[in-house]
Structure formats: structure tokens, C-alpha cells
N, C-alpha and C positions, 0 to 999 in steps of 0.2 A: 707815561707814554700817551696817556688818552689826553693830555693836557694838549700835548704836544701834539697831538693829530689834532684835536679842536684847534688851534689857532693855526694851523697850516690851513683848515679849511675857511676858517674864520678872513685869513687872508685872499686867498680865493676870490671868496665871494664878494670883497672890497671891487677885486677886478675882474668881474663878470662876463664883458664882452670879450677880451684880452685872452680868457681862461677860454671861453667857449672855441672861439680861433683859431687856439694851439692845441687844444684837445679832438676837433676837427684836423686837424694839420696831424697829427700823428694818427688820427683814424685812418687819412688816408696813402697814409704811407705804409700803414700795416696792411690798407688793403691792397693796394698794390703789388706786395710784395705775395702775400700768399696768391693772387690771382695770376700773378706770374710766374712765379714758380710750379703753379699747379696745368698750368696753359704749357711752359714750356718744359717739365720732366715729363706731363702727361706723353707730347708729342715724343719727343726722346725716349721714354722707356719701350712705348707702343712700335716706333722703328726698330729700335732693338731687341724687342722679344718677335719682333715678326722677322726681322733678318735670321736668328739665331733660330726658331721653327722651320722658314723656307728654305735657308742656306745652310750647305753645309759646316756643320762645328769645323772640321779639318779638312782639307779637300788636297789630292794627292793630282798633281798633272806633269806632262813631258816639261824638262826642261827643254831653252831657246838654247841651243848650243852657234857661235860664230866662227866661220871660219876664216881663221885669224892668218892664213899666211895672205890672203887678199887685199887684208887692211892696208898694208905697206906694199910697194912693190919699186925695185930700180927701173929706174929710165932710160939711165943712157951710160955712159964709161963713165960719165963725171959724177957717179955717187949721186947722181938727185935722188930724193925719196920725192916718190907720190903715193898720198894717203886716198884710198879708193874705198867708197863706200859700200857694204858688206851688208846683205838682206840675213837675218837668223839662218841657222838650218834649224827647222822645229821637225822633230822625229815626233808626228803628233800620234802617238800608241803608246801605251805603257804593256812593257813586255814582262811574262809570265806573271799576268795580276790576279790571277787565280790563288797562286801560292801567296802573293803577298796581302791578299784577304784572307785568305786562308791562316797568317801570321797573326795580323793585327785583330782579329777575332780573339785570339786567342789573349789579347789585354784586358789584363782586369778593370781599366778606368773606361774600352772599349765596348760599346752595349751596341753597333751595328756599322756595316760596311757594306755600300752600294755600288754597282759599274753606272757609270756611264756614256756614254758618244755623243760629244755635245758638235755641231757642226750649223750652217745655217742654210736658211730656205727659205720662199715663198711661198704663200698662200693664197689660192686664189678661189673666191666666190662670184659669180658669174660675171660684172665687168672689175670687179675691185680689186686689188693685190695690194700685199701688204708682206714686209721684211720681217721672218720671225727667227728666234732663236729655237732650234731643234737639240733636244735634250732626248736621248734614245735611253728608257730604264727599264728594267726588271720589276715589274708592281707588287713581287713578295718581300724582295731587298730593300725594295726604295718604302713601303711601308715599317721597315723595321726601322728606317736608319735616318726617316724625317717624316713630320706630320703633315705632309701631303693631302691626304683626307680630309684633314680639318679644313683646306682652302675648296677642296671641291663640293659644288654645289648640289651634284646628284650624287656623290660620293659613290661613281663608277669606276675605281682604277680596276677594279677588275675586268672589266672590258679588254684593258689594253693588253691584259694575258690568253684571251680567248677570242678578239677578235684581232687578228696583224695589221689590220686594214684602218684602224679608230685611232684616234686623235683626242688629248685633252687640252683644247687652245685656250688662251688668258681671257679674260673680261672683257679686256681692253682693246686686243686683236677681233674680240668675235664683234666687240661692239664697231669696231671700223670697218671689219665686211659687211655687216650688216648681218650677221645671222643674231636670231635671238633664241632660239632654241634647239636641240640637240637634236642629233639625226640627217641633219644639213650633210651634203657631201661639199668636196673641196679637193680642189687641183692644190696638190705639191709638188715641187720644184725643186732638186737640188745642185747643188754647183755643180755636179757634173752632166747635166744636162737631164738626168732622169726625172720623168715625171711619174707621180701614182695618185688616184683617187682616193682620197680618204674620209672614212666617216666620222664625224665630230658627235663624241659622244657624254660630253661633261666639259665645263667651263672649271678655270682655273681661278679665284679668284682671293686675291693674298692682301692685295689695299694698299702693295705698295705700286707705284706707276707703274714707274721703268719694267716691274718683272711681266706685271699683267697686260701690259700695252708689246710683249713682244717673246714671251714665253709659249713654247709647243712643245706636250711631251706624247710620244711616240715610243713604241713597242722597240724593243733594243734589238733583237735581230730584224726587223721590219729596217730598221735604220742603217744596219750593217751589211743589207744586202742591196737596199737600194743605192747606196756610197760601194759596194764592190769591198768593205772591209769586212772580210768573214771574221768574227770571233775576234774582232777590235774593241778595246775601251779606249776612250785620252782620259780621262778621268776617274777617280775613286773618290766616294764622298763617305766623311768618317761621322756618327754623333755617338758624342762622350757623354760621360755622369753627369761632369761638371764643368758647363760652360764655362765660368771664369777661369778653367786650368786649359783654353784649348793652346794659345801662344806657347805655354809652358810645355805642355806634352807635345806639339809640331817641333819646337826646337832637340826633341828627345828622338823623335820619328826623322826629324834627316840628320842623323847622324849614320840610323841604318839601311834608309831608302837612298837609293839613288836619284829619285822625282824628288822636283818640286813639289812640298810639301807647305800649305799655306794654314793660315786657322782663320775664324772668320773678322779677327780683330786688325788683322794685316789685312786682311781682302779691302774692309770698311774702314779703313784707319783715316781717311779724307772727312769721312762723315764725323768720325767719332774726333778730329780736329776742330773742326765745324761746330758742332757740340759745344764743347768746351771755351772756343770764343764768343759763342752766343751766353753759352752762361757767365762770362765775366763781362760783358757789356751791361747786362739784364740787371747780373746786384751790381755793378756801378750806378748805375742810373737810379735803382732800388735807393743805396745806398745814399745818394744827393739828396732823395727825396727825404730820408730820414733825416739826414742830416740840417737841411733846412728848417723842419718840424723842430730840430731839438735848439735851433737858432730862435726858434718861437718862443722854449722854454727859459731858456737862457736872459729874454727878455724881458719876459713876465717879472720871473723872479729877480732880477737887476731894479727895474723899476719902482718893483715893490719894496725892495732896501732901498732904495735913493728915497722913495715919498715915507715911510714907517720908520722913520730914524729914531724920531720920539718913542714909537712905542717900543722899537727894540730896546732903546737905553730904560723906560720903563721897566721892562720885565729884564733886562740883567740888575736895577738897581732891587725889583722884587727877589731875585737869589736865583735866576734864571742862568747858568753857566753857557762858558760859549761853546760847549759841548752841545747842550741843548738848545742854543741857537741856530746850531748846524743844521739839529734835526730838524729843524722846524721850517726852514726851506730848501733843505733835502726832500723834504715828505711833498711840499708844495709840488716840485718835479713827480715824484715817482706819481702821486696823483693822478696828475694830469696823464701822464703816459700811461697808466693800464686805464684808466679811463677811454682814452684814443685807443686801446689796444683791445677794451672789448667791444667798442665801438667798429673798429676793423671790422672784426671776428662777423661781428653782424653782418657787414656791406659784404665784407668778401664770400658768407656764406651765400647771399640771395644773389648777389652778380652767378658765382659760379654753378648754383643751382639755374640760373636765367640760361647761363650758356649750354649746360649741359642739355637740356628741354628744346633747344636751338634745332630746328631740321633745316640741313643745308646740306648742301651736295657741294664738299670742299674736294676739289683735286690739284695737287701741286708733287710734291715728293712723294706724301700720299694720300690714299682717295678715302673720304669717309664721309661718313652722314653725320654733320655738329662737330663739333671742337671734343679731341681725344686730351680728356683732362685727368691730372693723377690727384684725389681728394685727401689725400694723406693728411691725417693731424699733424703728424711734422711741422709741416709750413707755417701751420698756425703758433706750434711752441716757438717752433724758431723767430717768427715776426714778433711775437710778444716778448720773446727776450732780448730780440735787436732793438725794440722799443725800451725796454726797462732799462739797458744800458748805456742806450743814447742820451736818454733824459737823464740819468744819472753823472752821466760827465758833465752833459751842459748845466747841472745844478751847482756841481760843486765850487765853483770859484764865485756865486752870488752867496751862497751859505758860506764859503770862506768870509768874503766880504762881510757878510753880517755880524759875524761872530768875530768879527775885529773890532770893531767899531766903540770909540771910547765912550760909556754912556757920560762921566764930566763935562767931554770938550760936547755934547751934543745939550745938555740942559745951560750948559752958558751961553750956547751962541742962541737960545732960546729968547 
């Protein structure tokens, strides 16, 4: 075997510039791929653990019921139908939700169960207004059943139980009125024409946009009497053991609810589509790039049988078998590719150390300081073995070629 590693290298080194190129060319396919991979699960896992903390695992709301004798209606004697269009009827309360918390409490895969009155509003700070989302909760419930706290910044929900009058608005809202710290008062507005002062006591701030650019959460009777709904929820928000099981346990829950019962992979299911064709664009593209690199190897080693005819007939007339001819520009490949593959390892370590050290105020879907990168060794094993098997295919039809090759008809035409 050492023989046979020597003259793999031995050939190599014949083609130097050729070798350096393709061993470059898989360096930087490997690094691509772990920087991408780590660029884009990073972002993906971080939306997803922040969804599944801020939203609820299961969320319990009114169904849209229609009323379907509208849809159709006759015309005239002659049987015409006309199809007339038909707004929901939303019965927006869920009736007797005490008892049916008081149910799902009692599930073993169940560890907490929230009211809400979710409804909408304006906020206004002295000329500015701005369109929020009004979410009315309990801050002893809603601490059991989402980690809430961990997005606030003075970690005041108690407030919202001892003063009825306090507000905890998004990052995002406060940064459009303009208030920059707590204590600010503020005109709210709600659809039915009520207005009340309220004092802003804690910023919300979760990183993702959409919730912090238009989330308000407010005391649940404060919300139920300024709407006129005494002792209303629309909403029940559930969080389980086990995230992965919430679709499975929702399809279990409306068998026995009557609500609309959703989990958080139905709510997000656009995103998590979204997802999934990003990541098969990502190793496509990955993927070419390997692929072209092993076109590199494929070359090297073509070349180097076409110019080494002589010595291969050499060393099979030495007792070199074309077993061992195989190996010997089989190894030429694998070479070169962990060569390129630790070569990678390096670039992609110091790029993504570059990014990670990066201070930049990125806001798109969501808001953060530098690129949310996941560093997992994974990526690393995985690129090294998409490299060891790339190179290993495009070897074997030059190491076929060798190992055919007649060394008689090669020292006659000599």
C-alpha cells in the first residue's frame, strides 16, 4: 500500500499546477457549502425556535361558520340560480373555555393553557399613531404556557396584573412612536370607538418583525371591558412537552373541541414551505459547484493516463496488477479531495468566524445584530464526505482506463 500511495503522489507532483487548481476547486466547494449551510439553518432554526417560544404550540380559536342558504338563491319562475356572495358568520368567543382549560390541563403531554382576547387598535403617542395588534392576557397563565419574559426587556409582566392601566408594546411599535423608554403614556383606540390612556411599561422584543413592528399586550379584563365583552376569550393558547408532536396532538384535540384548533406548523406552514425550497435551490447550486471541482479531478487524472502510458506498462510488466493500477489513480482523486476538503475546513472556519464578529443591524423577516449562524460540525462531516464521494466517482473511469491498458501494444508503438 505505501508503494502505492508513493506513486499516486509521485504522480501528483509531475502535475503540479493542474493538482494545485483542482485541490483549490474542491476547497472551495467544501467551503461553500458548510458556509451555507450554516448561513441558512442558522437563520431557519433561530425563526423556528423563536416562533415555537413566542407562538403558541396549539392555539384553540372560533370557527368562520357561512351561511349557506345565501349562497344560492332563485330569481325568478324560470329556475335561475344566482350565486350571491356570503361575508363568514365568526362567533368570535369561545364559550364555556374555563371548563375546557380546565380539561386540557388535565393532559399528560399538556404542561400549560392561556386565555386570550386578541382584537385590534391604535396607538397613539403625541402626533404619531400607529396599527397594533391587541392581545388581552393573564401574566400568571401566560407565564406558564410561553416564555414571554425572555422577550421582555425589563422583565415587567407583572405590571400588567397590578397595574389595568399598563401596556407591554413591540420594539418595533415603540421605535415608530418614538418613545424610547418606559413610563411614556399613550392614547388607545379601539374599534368601537373607546378610548383609554395607557402607561407603557416594558418593551416586547422577540427579533422577529412582523410581531415586534405590531404586537400590544394588555391586561385581559382591561381589554374585556374596554370591547364591552365581559368574561370573553377568542383564543386559548396551549404549549406542550413536545414541539414535534403539536400537529399530531391538534388532530387528536378536534376530534373533542368543537373550535378551531390549529398547532404552530399549520399556523407557519408558508414559511416552513419556503424553507424547504430554499434549501433545495442552496445544495443545487452546492451541488454544481462540487460537481464541476470533481470535473477538475476527472481531468487531472485522464491526462495523467494519456501522458504515463509508458510507465503504467512499466510497472504492470514490473508485476504491478491492474487491481493495483486502480489503486493508484483512485488514491490520486481521494488525495486531492481531503486535501480540498481540509483546505475547506480552514476557509469556511475563518469566513464564518469573520461573519459571526460582523456588527450590523440586519432587519428583513428578522431583526438582529450579524448573521444568525448555526456552527455545527455536521456541515463540516457532511462537506467532507460529499467531497470524498464526488472525487471518488470522477476517479474511477480514469483508474478503469489505466488498468486496461495493454502494456505490449504500449512498448511496440514505442
Amino acid at each position: 500500500m505505501k508503494a502505492i500511495l508513493f506513486l499516486s503522489l509521485a504522480f501528483l507532483k509531475k502535475r503540479k499546477r493542474q493538482t494545485i487548481v483542482s485541490t483549490l476547486g474542491f476547497a472551495i466547494s467544501v467551503t461553500a457549502f458548510i458556509v451555507m449551510s450554516s448561513i441558512m439553518f442558522g437563520f431557519q432554526k433561530y425563526f423556528i425556535q423563536q416562533v415555537i417560544d413566542i407562538e403558541a404550540h396549539i392555539s384553540i380559536k372560533p370557527k368562520e361558520e357561512i351561511a349557506e342558504d345565501r349562497l344560492i338563491r332563485r330569481v325568478d319562475n324560470e329556475s335561475l340560480i344566482k350565486a350571491l356572495g356570503s361575508r363568514p358568520k365568526e362567533k368570535d368567543k369561545i364559550l364555556g373555555w374555563r371548563d375546557i382549560m380546565k380539561r386540557l390541563e388535565e393532559h399528560p403531554e399538556i404542561l400549560g393553557v392561556a386565555p386570550h382576547l386578541e382584537s385590534k387598535g391604535i396607538l397613539k403617542y403625541g402626533a404619531k399613531e400607529k396599527p397594533v395588534s391587541l392581545i388581552g392576557i393573564e401574566p400568571f397563565l401566560e407565564a406558564r404556557t410561553s416564555v414571554i419574559e425572555r422577550f421582555l426587556e425589563k422583565k415587567n409582566l407583572s405590571s400588567l396584573e397590578t397595574h389595568k392601566d399598563s401596556i407591554i408594546i413591540g420594539k418595533i411599535v415603540a421605535r415608530d412612536l418614538g418613545i424610547t423608554e418606559t413610563g411614556k403614556r399613550v392614547v388607545l383606540t379601539l374599534p368601537n370607538g373607546q378610548t383609554k390612556i395607557m402607561k407603557v411599561v416594558d418593551f416586547f422584543n422577540s427579533g422577529i418583525t412582523n410581531i415586534d413592528a405590531s404586537r400590544v399586550y394588555i391586561p385581559l379584563k382591561t381589554l374585556q371591558a374596554l370591547l364591552e365583552r365581559v368574561d370573553e376569550v377568542n383564543v386559548l393558547i396551549i404549549r406542550i412537552r413536545d414541539v414535534k408532536r403539536a400537529e399530531a396532538l391538534a388532530r387528536e384535540l378536534r376530534a373533542e373541541i368543537k373550535y378551531e384548533v390549529e398547532s404552530w406548523q399549520k399556523a407557519y406552514l408558508n414559511f416552513l414551505k419556503i424553507f424547504k425550497i430554499q434549501n433545495m435551490i442552496t445544495y443545487m447550486i452546492v451541488f454544481a459547484i462540487i460537481t464541476v471541482s470533481a470535473f477538475g479531478i476527472f481531468n487531472i487524472i485522464m491526462m495523467t493516463v494519456m501522458e504515463k502510458r509508458k510507465e503504467i506498462a512499466i510497472l504492470m510488466a514490473m508485476g504491478y496488477s491492474s487491481k493495483d493500477i486502480t489503486l493508484i489513480f483512485l488514491c490520486i482523486g481521494l488525495i486531492t479531495s481531503v486535501l480540498g476538503g481540509l483546505l475547506g475546513f480552514i476557509f469556511a472556519y475563518g469566513i464564518l468566524e469573520y461573519l459571526a464578529n460582523l456588527d450590523l443591524e440586519l432587519e428583513g423577516l428578522l431583526k438582529s445584530k450579524g448573521f444568525i449562524l448555526d456552527r455545527s460540525p455536521y456541515y463540516y462531516l457532511l462537506g467532507f464526505v460529499l467531497s470524498f464521494l464526488f472525487s471518488l466517482i470522477a476517479s474511477l473511469y480514469p483508474a478503469y482506463r489505466a488498468s486496461k491498458l495493454n502494456p505490449v501494444e504500449i512498448f511496440r508503438s514505442l
